[in-house]
SEGU-705647 format. One record per residue (C-alpha): residue number from 1; x, z, y; residue in three letters. Coordinates in nm, 2 decimals. Each point is the difference from the previous one (the first is absolute). Layout:
NUM,X,Z,Y,ALA
...
END
This chain:
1,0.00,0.00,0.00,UNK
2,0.13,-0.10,0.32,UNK
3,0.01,0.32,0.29,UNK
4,-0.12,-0.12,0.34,UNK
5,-0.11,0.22,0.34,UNK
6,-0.31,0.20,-0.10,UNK
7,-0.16,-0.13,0.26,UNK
8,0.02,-0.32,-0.04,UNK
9,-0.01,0.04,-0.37,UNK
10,-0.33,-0.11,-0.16,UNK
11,-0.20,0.16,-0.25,UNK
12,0.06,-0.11,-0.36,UNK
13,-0.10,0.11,-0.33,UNK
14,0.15,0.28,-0.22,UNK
15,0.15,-0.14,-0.36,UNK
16,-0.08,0.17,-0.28,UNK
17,0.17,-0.20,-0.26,UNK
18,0.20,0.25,-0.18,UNK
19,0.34,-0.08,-0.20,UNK
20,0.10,0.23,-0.30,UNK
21,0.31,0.01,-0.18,UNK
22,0.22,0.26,-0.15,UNK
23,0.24,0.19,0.18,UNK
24,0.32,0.26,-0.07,UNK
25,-0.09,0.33,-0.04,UNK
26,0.20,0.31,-0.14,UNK
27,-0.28,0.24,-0.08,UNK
28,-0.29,0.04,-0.24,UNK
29,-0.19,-0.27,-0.10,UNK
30,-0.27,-0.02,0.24,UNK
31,-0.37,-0.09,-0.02,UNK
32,-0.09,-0.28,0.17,UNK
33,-0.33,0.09,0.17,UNK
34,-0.04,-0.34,0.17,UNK
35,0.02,-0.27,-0.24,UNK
36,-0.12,0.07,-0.40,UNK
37,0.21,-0.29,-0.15,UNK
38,0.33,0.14,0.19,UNK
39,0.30,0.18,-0.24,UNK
40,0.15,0.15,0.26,UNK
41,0.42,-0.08,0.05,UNK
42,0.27,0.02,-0.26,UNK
43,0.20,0.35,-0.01,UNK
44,0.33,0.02,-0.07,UNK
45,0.16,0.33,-0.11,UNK
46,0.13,0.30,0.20,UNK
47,0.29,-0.08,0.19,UNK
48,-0.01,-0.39,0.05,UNK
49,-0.20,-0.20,0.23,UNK
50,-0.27,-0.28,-0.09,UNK
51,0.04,-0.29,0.19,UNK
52,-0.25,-0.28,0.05,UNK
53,0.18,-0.21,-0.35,UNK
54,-0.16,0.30,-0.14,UNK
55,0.42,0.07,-0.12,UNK
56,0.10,0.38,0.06,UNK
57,0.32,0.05,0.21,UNK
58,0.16,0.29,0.14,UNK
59,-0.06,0.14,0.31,UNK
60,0.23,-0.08,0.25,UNK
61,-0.05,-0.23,0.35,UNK
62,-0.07,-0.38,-0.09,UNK
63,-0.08,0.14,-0.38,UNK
64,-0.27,-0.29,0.01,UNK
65,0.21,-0.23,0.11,UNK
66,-0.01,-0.34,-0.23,UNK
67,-0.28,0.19,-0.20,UNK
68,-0.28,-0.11,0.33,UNK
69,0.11,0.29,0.21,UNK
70,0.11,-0.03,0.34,UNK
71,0.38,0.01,0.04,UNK
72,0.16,0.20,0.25,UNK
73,0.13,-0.17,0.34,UNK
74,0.37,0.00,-0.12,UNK
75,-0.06,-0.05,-0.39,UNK
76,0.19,-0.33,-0.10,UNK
77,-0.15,0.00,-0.38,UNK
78,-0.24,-0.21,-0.17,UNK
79,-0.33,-0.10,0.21,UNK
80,-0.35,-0.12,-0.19,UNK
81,-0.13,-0.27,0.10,UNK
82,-0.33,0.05,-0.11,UNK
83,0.01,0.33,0.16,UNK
84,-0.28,0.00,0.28,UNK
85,0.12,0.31,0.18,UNK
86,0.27,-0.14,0.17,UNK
87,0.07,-0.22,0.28,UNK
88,0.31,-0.26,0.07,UNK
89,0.19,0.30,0.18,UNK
90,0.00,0.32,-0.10,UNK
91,0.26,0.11,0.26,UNK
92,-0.14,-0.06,0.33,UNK
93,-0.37,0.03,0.16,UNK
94,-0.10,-0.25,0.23,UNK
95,0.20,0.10,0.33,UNK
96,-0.30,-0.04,0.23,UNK
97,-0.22,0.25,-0.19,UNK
98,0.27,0.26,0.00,UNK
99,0.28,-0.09,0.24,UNK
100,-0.05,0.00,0.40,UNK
101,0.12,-0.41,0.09,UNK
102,0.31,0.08,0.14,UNK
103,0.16,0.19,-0.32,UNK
104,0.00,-0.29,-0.23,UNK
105,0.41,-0.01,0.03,UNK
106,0.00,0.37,-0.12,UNK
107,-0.25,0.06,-0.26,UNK
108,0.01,0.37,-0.06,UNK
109,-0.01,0.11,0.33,UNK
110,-0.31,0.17,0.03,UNK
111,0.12,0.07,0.38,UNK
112,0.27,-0.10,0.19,UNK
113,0.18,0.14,0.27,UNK
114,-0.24,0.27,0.04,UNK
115,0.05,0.37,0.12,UNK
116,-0.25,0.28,0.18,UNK
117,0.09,0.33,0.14,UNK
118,-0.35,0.12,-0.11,UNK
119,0.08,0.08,-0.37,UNK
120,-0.02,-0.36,-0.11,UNK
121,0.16,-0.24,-0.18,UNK
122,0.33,-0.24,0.05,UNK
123,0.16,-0.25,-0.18,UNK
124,0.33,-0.16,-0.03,UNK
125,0.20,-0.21,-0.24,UNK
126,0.21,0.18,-0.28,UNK
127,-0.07,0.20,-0.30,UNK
128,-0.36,0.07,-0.07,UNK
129,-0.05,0.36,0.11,UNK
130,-0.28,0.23,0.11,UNK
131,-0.05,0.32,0.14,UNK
132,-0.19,0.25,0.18,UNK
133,-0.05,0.17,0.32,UNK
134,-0.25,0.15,0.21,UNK
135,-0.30,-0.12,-0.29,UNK
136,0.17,-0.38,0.03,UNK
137,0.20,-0.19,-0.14,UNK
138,0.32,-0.22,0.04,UNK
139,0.12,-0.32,-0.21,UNK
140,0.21,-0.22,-0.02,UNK
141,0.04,-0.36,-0.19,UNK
142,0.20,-0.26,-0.11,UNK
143,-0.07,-0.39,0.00,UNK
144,-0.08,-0.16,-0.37,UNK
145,-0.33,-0.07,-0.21,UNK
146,-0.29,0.21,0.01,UNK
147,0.01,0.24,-0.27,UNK
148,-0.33,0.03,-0.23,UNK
149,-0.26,0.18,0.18,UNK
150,0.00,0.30,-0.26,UNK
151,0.41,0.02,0.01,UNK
152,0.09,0.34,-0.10,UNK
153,0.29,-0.02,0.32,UNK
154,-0.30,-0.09,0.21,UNK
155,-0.36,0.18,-0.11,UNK
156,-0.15,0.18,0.08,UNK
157,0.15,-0.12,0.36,UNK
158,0.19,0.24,0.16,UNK
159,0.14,-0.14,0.31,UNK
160,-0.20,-0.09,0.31,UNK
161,-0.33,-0.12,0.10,UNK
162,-0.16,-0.22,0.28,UNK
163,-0.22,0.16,0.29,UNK
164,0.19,0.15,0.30,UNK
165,0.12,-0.24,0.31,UNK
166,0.34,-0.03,-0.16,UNK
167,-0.13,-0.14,-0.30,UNK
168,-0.38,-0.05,0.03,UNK
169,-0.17,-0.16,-0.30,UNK
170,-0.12,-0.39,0.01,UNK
171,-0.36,-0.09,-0.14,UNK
172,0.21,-0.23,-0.26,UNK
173,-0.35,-0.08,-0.21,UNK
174,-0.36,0.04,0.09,UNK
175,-0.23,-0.14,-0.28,UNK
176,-0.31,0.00,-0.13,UNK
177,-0.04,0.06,-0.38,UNK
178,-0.41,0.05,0.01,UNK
179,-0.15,-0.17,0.23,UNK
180,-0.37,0.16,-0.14,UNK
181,-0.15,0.27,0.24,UNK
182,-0.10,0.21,-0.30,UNK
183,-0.04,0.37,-0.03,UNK
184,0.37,0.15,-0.15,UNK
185,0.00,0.30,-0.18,UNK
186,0.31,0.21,0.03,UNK
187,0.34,-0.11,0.17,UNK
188,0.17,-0.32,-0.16,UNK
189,0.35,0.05,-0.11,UNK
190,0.30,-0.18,-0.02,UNK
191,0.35,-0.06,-0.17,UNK
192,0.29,-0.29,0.02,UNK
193,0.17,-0.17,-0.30,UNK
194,0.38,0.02,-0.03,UNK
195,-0.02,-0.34,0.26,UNK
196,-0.17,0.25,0.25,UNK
197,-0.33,-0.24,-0.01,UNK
198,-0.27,0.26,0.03,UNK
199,-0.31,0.05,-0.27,UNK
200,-0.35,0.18,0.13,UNK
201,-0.27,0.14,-0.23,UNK
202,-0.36,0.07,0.24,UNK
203,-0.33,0.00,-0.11,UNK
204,-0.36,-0.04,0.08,UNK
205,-0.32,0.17,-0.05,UNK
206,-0.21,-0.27,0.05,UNK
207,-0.12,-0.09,-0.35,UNK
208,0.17,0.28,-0.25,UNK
209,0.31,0.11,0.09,UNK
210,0.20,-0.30,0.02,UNK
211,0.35,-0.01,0.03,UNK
212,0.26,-0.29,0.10,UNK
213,0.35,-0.02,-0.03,UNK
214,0.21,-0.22,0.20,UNK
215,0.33,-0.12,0.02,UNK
216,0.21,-0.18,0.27,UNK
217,0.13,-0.33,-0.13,UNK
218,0.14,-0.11,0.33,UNK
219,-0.07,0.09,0.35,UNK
220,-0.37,0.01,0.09,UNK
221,-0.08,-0.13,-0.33,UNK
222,-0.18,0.28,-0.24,UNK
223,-0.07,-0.09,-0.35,UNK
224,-0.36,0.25,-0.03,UNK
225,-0.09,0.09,-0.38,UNK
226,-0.29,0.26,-0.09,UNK
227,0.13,0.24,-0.18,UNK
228,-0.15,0.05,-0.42,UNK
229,-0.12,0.30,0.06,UNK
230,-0.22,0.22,0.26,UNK
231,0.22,0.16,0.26,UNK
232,-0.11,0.19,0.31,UNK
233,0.35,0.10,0.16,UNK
234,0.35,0.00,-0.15,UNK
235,0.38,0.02,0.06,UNK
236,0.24,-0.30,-0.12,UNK
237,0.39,0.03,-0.08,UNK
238,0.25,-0.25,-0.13,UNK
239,0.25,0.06,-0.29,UNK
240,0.30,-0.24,0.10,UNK
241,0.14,0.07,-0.35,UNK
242,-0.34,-0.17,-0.17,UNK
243,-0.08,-0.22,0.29,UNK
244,-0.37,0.12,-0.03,UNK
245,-0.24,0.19,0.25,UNK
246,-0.17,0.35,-0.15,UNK
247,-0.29,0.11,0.18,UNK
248,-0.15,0.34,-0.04,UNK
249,-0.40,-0.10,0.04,UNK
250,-0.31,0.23,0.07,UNK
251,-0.25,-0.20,-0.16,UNK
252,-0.29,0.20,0.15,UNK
253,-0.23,0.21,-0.20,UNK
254,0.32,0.27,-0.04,UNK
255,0.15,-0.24,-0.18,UNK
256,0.34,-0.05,0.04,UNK
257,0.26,-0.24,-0.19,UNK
258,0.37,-0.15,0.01,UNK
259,0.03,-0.37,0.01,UNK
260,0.33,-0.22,-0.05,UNK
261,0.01,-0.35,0.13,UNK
262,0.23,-0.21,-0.16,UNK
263,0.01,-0.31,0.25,UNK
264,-0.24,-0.15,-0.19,UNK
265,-0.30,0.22,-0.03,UNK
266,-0.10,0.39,-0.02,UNK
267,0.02,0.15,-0.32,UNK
268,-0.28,0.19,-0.20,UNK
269,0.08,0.35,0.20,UNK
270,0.06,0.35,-0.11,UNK
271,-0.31,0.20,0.11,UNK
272,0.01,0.39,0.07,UNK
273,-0.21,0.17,-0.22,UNK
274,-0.25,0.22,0.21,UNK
275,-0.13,0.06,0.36,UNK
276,0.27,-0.13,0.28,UNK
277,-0.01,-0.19,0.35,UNK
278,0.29,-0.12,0.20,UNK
279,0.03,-0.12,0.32,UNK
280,0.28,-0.23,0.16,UNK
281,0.22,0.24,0.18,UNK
282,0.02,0.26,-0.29,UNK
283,0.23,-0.29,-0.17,UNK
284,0.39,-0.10,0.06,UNK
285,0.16,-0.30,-0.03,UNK
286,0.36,0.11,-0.19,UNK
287,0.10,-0.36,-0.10,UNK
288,0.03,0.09,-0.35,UNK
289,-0.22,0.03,-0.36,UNK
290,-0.12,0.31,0.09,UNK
291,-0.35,0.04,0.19,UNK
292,-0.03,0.31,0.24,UNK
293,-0.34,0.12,0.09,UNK
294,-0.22,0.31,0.09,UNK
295,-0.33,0.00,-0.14,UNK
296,-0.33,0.17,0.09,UNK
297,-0.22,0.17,-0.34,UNK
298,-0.32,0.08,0.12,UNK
299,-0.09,0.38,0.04,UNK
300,0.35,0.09,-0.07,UNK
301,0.24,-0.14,0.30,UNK
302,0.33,-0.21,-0.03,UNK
303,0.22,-0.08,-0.26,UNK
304,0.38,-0.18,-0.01,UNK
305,0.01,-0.29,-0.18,UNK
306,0.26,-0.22,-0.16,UNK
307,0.00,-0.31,-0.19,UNK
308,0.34,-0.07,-0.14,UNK
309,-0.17,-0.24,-0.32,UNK
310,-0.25,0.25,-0.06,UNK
311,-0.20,0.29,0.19,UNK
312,0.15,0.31,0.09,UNK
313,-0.18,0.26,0.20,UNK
314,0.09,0.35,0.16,UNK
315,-0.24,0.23,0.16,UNK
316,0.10,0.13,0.36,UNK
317,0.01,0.35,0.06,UNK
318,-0.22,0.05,0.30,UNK
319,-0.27,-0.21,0.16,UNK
320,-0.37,-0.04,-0.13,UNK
321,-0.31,-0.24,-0.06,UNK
322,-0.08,0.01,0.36,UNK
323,0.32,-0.12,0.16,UNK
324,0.05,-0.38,0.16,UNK
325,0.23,-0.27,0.05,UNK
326,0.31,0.09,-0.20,UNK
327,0.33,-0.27,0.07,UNK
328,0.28,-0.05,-0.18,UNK
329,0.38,-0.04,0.03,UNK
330,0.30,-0.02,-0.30,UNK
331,0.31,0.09,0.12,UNK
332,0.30,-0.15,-0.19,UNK
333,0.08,0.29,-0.21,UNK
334,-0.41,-0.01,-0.17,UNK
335,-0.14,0.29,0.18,UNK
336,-0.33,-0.11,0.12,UNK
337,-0.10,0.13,0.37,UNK
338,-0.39,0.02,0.10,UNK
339,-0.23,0.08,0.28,UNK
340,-0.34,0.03,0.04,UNK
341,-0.28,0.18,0.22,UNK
342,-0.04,0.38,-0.22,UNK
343,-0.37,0.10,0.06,UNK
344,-0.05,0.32,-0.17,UNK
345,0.11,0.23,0.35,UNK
346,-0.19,0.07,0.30,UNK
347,0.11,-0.31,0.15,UNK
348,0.13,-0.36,-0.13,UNK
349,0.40,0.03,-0.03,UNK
350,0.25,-0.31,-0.11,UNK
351,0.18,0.15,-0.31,UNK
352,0.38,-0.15,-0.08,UNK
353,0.09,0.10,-0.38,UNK
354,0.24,-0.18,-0.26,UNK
355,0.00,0.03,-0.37,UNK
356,0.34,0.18,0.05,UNK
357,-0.22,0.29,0.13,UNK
358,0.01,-0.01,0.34,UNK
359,-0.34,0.08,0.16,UNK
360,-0.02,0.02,0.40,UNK
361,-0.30,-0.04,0.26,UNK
362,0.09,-0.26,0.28,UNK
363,-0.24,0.00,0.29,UNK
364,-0.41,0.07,0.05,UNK
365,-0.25,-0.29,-0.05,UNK
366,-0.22,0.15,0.28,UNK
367,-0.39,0.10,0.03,UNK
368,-0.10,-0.18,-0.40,UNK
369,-0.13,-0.13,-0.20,UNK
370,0.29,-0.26,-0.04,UNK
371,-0.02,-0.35,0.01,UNK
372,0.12,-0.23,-0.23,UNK
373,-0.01,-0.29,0.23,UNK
374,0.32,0.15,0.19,UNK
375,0.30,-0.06,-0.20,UNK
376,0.27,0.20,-0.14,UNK
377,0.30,-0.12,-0.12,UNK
378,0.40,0.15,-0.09,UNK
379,0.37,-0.15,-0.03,UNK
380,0.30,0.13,-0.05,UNK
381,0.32,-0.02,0.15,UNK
382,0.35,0.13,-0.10,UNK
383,0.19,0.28,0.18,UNK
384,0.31,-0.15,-0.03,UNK
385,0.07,0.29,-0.24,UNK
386,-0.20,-0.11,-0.28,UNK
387,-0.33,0.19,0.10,UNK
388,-0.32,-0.18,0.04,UNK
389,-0.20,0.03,0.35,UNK
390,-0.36,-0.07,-0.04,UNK
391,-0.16,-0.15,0.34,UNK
392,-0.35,-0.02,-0.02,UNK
393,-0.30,-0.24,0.25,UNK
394,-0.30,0.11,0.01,UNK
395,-0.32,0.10,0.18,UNK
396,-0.16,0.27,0.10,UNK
397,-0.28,0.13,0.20,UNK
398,0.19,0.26,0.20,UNK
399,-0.06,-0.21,0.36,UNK
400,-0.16,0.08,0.28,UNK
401,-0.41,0.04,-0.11,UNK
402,0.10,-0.05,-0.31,UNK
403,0.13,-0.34,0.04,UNK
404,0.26,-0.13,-0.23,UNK
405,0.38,0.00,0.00,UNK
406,0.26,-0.22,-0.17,UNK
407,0.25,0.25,-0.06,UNK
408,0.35,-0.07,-0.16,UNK
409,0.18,0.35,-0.24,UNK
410,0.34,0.05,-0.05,UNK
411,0.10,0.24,-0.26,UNK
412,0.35,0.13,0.18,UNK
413,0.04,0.31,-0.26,UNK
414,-0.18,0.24,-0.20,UNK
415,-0.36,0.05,0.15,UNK
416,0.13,-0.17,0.29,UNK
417,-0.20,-0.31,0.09,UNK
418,0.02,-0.17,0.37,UNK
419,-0.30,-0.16,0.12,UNK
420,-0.02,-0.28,0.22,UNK
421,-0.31,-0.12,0.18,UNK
422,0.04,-0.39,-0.01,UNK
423,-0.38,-0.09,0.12,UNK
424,-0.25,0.22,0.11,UNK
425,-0.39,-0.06,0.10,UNK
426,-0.11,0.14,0.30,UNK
427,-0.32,-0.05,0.08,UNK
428,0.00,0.11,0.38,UNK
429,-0.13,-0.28,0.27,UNK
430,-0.16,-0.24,-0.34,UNK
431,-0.32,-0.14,0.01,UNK
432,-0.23,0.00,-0.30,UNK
433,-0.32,-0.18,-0.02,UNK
434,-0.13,0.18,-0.29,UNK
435,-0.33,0.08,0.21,UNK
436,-0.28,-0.29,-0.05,UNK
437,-0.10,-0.07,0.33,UNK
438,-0.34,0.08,0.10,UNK
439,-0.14,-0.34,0.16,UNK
440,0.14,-0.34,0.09,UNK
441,0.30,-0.09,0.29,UNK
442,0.17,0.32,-0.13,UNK
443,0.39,-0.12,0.00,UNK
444,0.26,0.26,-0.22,UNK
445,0.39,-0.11,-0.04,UNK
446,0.15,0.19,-0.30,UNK
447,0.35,0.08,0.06,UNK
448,0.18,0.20,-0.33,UNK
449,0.35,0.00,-0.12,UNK
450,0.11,0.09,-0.42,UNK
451,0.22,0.01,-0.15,UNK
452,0.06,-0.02,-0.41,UNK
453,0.32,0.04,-0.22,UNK
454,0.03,-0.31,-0.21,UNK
455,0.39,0.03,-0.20,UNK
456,0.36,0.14,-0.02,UNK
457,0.34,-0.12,-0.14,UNK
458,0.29,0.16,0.00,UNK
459,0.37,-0.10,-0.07,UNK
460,0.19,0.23,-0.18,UNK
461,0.30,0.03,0.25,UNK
462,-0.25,0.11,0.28,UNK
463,-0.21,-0.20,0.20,UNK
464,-0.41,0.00,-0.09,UNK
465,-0.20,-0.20,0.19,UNK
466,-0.42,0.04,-0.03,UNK
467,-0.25,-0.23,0.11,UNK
468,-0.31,0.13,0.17,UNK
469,-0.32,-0.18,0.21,UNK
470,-0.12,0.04,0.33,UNK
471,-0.39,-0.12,0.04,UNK
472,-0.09,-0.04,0.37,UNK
473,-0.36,-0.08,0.01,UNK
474,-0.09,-0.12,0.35,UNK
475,-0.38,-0.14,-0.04,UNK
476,-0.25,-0.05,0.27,UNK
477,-0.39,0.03,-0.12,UNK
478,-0.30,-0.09,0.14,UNK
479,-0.34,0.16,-0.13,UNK
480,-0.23,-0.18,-0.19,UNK
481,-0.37,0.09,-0.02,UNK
482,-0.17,-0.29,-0.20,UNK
483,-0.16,0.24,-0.17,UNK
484,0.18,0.33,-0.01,UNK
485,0.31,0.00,0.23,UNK
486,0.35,0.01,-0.16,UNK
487,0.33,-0.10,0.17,UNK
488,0.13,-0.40,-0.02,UNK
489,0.35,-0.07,0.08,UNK
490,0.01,-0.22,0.27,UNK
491,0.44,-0.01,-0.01,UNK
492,0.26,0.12,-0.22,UNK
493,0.33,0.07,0.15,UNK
494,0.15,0.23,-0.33,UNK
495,0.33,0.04,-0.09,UNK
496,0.12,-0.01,-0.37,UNK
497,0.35,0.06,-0.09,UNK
498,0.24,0.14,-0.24,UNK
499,0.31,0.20,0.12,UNK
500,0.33,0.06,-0.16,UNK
501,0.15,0.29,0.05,UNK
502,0.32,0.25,-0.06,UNK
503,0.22,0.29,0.13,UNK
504,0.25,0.01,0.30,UNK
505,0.16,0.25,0.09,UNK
506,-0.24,0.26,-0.20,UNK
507,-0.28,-0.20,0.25,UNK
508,-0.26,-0.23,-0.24,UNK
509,-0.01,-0.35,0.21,UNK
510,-0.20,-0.31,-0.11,UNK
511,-0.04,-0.37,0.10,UNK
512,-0.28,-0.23,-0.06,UNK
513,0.10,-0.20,-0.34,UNK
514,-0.29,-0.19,-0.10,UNK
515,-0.25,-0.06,0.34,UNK
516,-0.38,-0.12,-0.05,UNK
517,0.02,0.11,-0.34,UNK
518,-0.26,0.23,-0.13,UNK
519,0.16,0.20,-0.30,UNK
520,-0.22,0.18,-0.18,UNK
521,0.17,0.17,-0.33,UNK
522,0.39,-0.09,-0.06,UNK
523,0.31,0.08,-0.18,UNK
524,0.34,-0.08,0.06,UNK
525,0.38,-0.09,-0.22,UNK
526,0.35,0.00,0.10,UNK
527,0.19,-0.21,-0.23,UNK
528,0.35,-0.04,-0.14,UNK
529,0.08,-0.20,0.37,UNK
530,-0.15,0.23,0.24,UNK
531,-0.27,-0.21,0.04,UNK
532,-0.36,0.14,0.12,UNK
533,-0.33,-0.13,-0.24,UNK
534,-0.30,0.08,0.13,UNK
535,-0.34,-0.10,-0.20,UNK
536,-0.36,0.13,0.19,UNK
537,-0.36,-0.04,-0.02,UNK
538,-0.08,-0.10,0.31,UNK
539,-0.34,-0.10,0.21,UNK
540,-0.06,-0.30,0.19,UNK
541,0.11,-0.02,0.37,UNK
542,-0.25,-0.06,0.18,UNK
543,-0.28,0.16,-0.24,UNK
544,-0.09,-0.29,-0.19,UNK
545,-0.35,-0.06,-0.17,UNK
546,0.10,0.15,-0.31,UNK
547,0.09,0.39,0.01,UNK
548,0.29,0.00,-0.28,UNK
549,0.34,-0.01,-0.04,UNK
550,0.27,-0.27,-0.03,UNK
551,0.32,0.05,-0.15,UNK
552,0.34,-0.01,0.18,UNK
553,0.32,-0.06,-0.10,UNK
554,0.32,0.09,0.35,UNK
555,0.39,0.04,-0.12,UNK
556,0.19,0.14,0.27,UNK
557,0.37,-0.03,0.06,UNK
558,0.23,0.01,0.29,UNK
END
């Protein structure tokens, strides 16, 4: 499917044609709910890899290689031809989707000739490098080929990122995958291959719960397949040694399942026995086998789950059924770090914990009950010392009447967290026009300003950058009485944008990243190159007939 502008794109119809086939899969044979005549994948035996020949191999990177697995970007070995999953060049990513147009002589600069006073980021040529200071980072680079995007020198990405003036971030790709306003459910996800082209899984409620999965096959070109099986959110990952995408998929009903997709097609799926939701942001993306996730068990509260091949649960020591919105990050020893909104005190409280027992509160939600419309989301940084810093986005109702906050976290040390207001309702000198008017040539301008956490990435040297939105609706009404009166816009003048912002200086700044566009639900990937991917449901700018939500794809670079 070719992306265009969603507003010029025009409305076509959803395929439903779905394509089965087996995939690789280390676990217990699953049951294939979706299709009867399915066997489900060939298994090989503990300790070796199946690759898409069916053959077993050992694990190590490019283990599929020659066997219908991708090959790493510097493997020099056999390549199949038949092998579907790979393209003519395995090394390099097209430069305009992931390289600003004046780096083409030096592909692994991710910025050049940078520097900030503020705690940022600079970059020079030399040894590859990174470090610390201030909660940023530093790097260094040398001239040569891209690595893969899941090199273990280079991922999770530890040097800098794009955003301030000395290195702000270009829009390098803005495309759409879905061009259908359609209700979403959930938050789409997304993951890159080892070529740093970027995959999405979304969904829609229209119908059953109906998901997609897409994958980039060059820029602003989305190949769009539904997906076997019912899915109403999920996270996606990549295994560079397999070449294949796993997805851990909440199927709706509390049913949740692990997928592999072997370039071909999904395979049958391991389901979880029992009673389980999951929602986007309680996943990580490792780039690895192994599937990281916190679930939801009705009446009972969260519990940490892994999928290494097969399901592996662990209760968590405090929380209960009636807390909300847990997220998720790995660091790169394991240890799983979560937040989410405890309810079961006087008042709403954001709750850090890891499965390495640490259990801290981080800030007040405000007057409750708590919405799940405002985003939360952690990432972690390093220390420089080995020690993982959780900073956390979210929102809260702690403004001024109760308005919401988007409110950054930094844990600087043991039940020590710094709070930073980044945007903050205030609903002095507005204008509402929630009154009907009471007879004709009434005339009401509504004036209001929100704000909504949307996403945050992190790189591991430092530097996090969140995205946020800022709604300005400016709309003049007139009153219509034909027969009972009610308020008719006579001129819109609203603002919709999405702002990217970070720390300077221990101050959160921002900049408008993506203007006119209406982002509803996101999330957000730094890959092996420091590059940004963004994938959002999104509404139509202005509102269009249709009240639903596209699908949009933005990579952002310096």
């Amino acid at each position: 499917m070719h992306a265009m502008h969603r507003r010029l794109a025009p409305i076509a119809g959803l395929g439903l044609g779905i394509a089965l086939g087996q995939g690789c899969y280390d676990g217990p044979l699953p049951v294939d709910t979706d299709v009867g005549s399915s066997t489900g994948p060939y298994l090989c035996g503990p300790g070796f890899v199946t690759c898409p020949d069916n053959s077993c191999q050992p694990p190590a990177p490019g283990a599929c290689c020659g066997h219908g697995g991708l090959c790493p970007s510097d493997d020099t070995g056999p390549v199949d031809p038949t092998n579907t999953t790979l393209t003519t060049s395995t090394t390099l990513p097209p430069t305009s989707t992931t390289l600003p147009p004046d780096t083409t002589t030096d592909m692994t600069a991710s910025a050049t000739d940078t520097s900030s006073s503020g705690g940022e980021s600079s970059s020079s040529g030399g040894e590859s490098t990174s470090s610390s200071s201030g909660g940023e980072s530093t790097s260094t680079t040398t001239g040569g080929m891209l690595p893969g995007c899941y090199d273990p020198m280079t991922f999770p990405w530890s040097g800098p990122l794009c955003g301030p003036a000395a290195a702000p971030c270009v829009v390098q790709a803005s495309e759409t995958i879905e061009p259908m306003q359609l209700p979403r459910n959930g938050t789409p996800s997304i993951a890159v291959n080892d070529d740093c082209e970027p995959a999405v899984l979304h969904a829609t409620s229209q119908g059953g719960t109906l998901g997609f999965f897409a994958q980039r096959t060059a820029p602003g070109v989305w190949d769009v397949q539904p997906t076997p099986f019912p899915m109403s959110q999920g996270g996606l990952d990549f295994d560079p040694v397999t070449g294949f995408f796993g997805a851990m998929v909440y199927e709706g009903a509390f049913q949740v399942s692990a997928r592999i997709h072997d370039g071909v097609a999904w395979n049958g799926g391991d389901p979880l026995m029992g009673s389980q939701s999951l929602s986007t942001k309680a996943f990580a993306l490792t780039g690895d086998a192994t599937l990281h996730g916190v679930l939801q068990q009705p009446a009972v509260g969260f519990v940490d789950a892994t999928w290494p091949g097969a399901w592996m649960l662990a209760g968590m020591p405090s929380g209960g059924p009636t807390d909300l919105s847990p997220a998720l990050a790995v660091a790169p020893d394991g240890t799983h770090h979560f937040t989410y909104w405890s309810t079961g005190g006087m008042s709403p409280m954001l709750r850090w914990e890891t499965s390495a027992g640490g259990l801290e509160d981080v800030m007040p939600y405000g007057i409750g009950p708590v919405s799940p419309a405002l985003a939360q989301e952690l990432v972690l940084t390093d220390d420089g010392a080995g020690a993982m810093v959780p900073h956390v986005i979210a929102g809260a109702q702690t403004a001024i009447g109760n308005r919401v906050q988007v409110i950054h976290a930094r844990r600087d040390g043991a039940a020590l967290w710094t709070t930073s207001v980044v945007a903050s309702e205030d609903p002095t000198g507005e204008t509402t026009c929630d009154v009907p008017p009471l007879g004709p040539g009434e005339l009401c301008t509504l004036d209001r300003t929100t704000y909504r956490p949307l996403a945050i990435a992190s790189s591991l040297g430092g530097d996090v950058r969140w995205l946020y939105t800022e709604v300005h609706e400016l709309v003049d009404y007139a009153s219509d009485c034909m027969p009972g009166c009610e308020w008719v816009p006579l001129v819109d003048m609203s603002t919709y944008d999405v702002l990217l912002g970070w720390l300077e200086g221990g101050a959160p700044q921002s900049t408008v990243i993506l203007p006119d566009v209406r982002a509803i639900r996101a999330n957000m990937e730094v890959d092996g190159q420091g590059v940004m991917h963004v994938v959002a449901y999104a509404e139509e700018v202005p509102d269009a007939a249709a009240t639903g939500l596209t699908v949009e794809y933005f990579q952002l670079a310096p």
